[in-house]
N, C-alpha and C positions, 0 to 999 in steps of 0.2 A: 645470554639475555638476563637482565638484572630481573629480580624477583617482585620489588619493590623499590620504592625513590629511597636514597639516604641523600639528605641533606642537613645541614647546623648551621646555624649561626649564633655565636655567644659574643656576650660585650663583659668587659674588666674594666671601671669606672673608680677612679681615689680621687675625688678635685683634690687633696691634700698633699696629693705627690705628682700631680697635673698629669695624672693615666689616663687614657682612655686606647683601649685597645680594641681590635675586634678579633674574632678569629673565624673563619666559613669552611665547613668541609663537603664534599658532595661527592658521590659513586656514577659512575656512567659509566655504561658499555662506548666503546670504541669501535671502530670504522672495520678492526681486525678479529672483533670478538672478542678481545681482552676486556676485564675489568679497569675503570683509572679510579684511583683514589686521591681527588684533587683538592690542598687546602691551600688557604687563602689566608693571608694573618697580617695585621701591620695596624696603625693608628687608625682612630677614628676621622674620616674624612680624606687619604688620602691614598695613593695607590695602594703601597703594599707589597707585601712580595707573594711568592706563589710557588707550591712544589707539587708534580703528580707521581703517583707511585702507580707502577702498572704490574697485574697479576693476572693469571690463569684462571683461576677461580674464581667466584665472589666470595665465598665464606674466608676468604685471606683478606679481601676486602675489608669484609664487616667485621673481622676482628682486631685488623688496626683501626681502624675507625673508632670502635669501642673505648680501645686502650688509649687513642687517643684523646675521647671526653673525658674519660677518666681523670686524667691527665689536668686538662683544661679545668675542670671541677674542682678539682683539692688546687688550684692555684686560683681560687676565687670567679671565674668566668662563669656566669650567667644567661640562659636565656633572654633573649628581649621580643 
């Protein structure tokens, strides 16, 4: 059982190099009791692509999660 919600959503905006990205990540428990660690990433306004990562634990969870704002952060992705 998840402890708490994780969820994000950040946007990457340069009209100068016509970017606009987004990027969504969110933790759910599954059907099995596992953890999924599911993001979401691709332009602003249009499908996207999508990967889940599934674990035993949630603190496996919330530690990629972490690593990956991190991530997101130092390449300019912001809350909106």
């Amino acid at each position: 059982m998840i402890a708490q919600p994780y969820q994000l959503y950040v946007e990457r905006k340069d009209p100068t190099r016509n970017m606009a990205r987004y990027y969504a990540m969110s933790i759910e428990a599954t059907l099995f009791g596992d953890v999924c660690l599911t993001r979401r990433w691709g332009r602003i306004g249009a499908r996207g692509q999508a990967r889940q990562h599934h674990f035993e634990r949630e603190e496996d969870a919330v530690l990629l999660f972490l690593e990956l704002l991190r991530r997101k952060r130092m390449r300019g992705y912001r809350p909106q």
